[in-house]
LOKOLVEX-338335 format. One record per residue (C-alpha): residue in three letters; x, y, z. Coordinates in steps of 0.001 Angstrom, whole numbers. Example, Ala and Ser with C-alpha at 12.3 -4.5 7.8 and 13.67 -1.06 7.14 Angstrom:
# residues 2
- residu u v w
- ALA 12300 -4500 7800 $
- SER 13670 -1060 7140 $
END
This chain:
# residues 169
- residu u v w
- UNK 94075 -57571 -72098 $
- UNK 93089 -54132 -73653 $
- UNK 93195 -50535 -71889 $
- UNK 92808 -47175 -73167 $
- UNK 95094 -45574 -75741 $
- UNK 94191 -42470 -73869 $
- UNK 94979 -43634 -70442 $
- UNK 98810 -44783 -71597 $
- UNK 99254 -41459 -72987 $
- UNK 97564 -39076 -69964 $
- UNK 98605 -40323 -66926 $
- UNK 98414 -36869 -65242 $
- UNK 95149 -35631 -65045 $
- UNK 93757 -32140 -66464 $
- UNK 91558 -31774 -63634 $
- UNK 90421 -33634 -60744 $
- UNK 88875 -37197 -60442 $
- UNK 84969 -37363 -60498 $
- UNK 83500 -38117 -56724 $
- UNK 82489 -41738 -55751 $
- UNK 78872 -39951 -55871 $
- UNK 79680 -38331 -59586 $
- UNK 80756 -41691 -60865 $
- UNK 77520 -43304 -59469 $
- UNK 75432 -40725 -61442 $
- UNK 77691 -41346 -64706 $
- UNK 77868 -44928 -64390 $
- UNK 75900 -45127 -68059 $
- UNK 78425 -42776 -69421 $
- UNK 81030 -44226 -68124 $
- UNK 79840 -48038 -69751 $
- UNK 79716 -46183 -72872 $
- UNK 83024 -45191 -72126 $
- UNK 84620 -48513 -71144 $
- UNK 82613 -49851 -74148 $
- UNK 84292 -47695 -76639 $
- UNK 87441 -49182 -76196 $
- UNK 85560 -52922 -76752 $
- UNK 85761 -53420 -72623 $
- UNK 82839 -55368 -71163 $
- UNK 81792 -55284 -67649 $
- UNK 83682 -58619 -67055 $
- UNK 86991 -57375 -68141 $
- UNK 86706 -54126 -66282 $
- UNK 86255 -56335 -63300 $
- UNK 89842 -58135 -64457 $
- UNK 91669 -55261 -65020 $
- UNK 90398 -53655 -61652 $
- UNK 91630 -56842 -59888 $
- UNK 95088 -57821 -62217 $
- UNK 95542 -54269 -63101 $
- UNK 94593 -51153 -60593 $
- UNK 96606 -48733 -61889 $
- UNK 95224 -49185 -65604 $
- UNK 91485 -48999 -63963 $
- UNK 92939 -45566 -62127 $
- UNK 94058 -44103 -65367 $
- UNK 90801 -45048 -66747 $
- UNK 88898 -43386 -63703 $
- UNK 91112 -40483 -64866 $
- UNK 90908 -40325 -68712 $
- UNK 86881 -40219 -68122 $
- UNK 87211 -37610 -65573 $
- UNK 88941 -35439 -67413 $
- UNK 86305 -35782 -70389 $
- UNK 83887 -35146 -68034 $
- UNK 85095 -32074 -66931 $
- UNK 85944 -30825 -70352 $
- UNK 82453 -31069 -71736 $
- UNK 80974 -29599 -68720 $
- UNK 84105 -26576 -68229 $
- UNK 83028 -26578 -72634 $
- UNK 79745 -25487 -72000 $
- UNK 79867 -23481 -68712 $
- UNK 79030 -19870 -68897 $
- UNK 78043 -18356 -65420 $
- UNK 79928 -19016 -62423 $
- UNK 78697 -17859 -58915 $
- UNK 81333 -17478 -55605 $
- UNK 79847 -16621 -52260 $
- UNK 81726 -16030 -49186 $
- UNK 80701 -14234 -46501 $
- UNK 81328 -10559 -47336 $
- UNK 81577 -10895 -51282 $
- UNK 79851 -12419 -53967 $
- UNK 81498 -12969 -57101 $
- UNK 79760 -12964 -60642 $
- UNK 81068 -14397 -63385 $
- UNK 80302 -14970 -67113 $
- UNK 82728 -16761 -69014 $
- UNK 83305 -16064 -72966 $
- UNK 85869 -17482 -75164 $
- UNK 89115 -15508 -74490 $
- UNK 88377 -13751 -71096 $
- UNK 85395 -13497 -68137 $
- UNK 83569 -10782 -66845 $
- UNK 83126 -10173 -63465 $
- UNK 80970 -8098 -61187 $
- UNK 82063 -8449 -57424 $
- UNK 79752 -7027 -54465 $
- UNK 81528 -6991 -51491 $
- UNK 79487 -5568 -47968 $
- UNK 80988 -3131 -46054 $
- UNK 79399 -3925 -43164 $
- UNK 81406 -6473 -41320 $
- UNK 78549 -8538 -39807 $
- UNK 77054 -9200 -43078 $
- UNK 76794 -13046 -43616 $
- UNK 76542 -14212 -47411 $
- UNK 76587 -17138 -46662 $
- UNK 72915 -16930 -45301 $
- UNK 69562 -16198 -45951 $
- UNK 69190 -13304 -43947 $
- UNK 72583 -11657 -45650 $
- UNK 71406 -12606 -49098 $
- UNK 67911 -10379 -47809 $
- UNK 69941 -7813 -46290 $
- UNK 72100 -7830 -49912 $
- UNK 68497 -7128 -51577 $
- UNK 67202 -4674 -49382 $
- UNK 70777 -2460 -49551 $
- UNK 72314 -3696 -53105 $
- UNK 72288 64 -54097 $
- UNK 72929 1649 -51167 $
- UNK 77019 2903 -50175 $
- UNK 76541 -370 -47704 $
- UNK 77518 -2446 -51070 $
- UNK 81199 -2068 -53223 $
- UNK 80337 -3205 -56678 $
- UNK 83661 -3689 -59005 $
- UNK 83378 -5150 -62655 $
- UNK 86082 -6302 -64573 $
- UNK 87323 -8397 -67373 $
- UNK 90015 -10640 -67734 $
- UNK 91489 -12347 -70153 $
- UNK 92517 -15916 -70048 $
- UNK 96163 -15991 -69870 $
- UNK 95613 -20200 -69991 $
- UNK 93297 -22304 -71645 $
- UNK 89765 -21054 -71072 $
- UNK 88430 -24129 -69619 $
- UNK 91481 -24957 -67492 $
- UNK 91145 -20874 -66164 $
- UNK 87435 -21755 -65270 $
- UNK 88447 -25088 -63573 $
- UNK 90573 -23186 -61604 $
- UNK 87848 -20810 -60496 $
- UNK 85812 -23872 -59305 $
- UNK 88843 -25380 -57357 $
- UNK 88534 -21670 -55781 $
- UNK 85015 -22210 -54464 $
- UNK 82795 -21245 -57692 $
- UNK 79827 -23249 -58872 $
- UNK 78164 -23107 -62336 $
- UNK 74809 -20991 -62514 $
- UNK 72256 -20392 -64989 $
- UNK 73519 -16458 -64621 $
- UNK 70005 -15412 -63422 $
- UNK 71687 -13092 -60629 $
- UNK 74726 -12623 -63068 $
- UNK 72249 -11187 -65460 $
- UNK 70139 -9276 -62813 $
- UNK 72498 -7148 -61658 $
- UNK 74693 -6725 -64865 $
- UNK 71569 -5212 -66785 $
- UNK 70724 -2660 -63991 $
- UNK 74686 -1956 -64235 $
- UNK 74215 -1720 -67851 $
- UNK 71010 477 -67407 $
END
């Protein structure tokens, strides 16, 4: 019976195994995957039942190169608690953040009516707004994994952008 090359060799993940739900919507890439390394539906079904812990380190491997397209390609991250937001956009060596944090205690990020109250006060000595730039002291996409494990979620940087160009302005 075959397994992965790549699952011998890495049997401790980069990241963090893809969701039930994740693997569901990858189950075409993750074929294409399994069929890479010449293994058909019916041997995936033998190693899961002869060999779990060769189908875990495959689960793995494909995790992993999941993630590192995806952490590859991301460029905005958003954070949201309930008294700060945190902006970032990620570049090669380091990311640039803007943080707004309320000063008033009851405001509630977290929901609509805080996100409104955000608009209707962004400029106003209600709102702390710190930028910054850091550089990655680790691998880039390991640094933004980490920011994700924090809480963050990729963006499309509309708010990001938004804010930085009246900053900028």
């Amino acid at each position: 019976m075959r397994f992965s090359a790549l699952a011998a060799k890495f049997t401790i993940m980069k990241y963090s195994r893809l969701t039930k739900e994740q693997f569901e919507e990858l189950h075409q890439e993750f074929s294409t995957f399994l069929a890479t390394q010449t293994i058909d539906k019916a041997e995936w079904d033998t190693i899961k039942r002869e060999k779990p812990e060769v189908a875990e380190q495959e689960l793995d491997v494909f995790s992993d190169l999941v993630w590192e397209g995806v952490l590859g390609k991301a460029e905005f991250l958003e954070h949201f608690s309930k008294n700060h937001i945190f902006l970032f956009h990620c570049f090669e060596t380091y990311v640039h953040s803007i943080v707004l944090k309320s000063l008033v205690p009851e405001t509630d990020f977290l929901s609509r009516e805080g996100l409104q109250w955000l608009s209707d006060n962004m400029f106003t000595d209600t709102i702390e707004m710190k930028v910054g730039k850091k550089e990655f002291t680790e691998e880039r996409n390991t640094s933004i994994f980490a920011l994700i494990q924090q809480g963050a979620f990729l963006s499309d940087g509309l708010l990001y952008n938004q804010i930085n160009s009246i900053i900028e302005s």
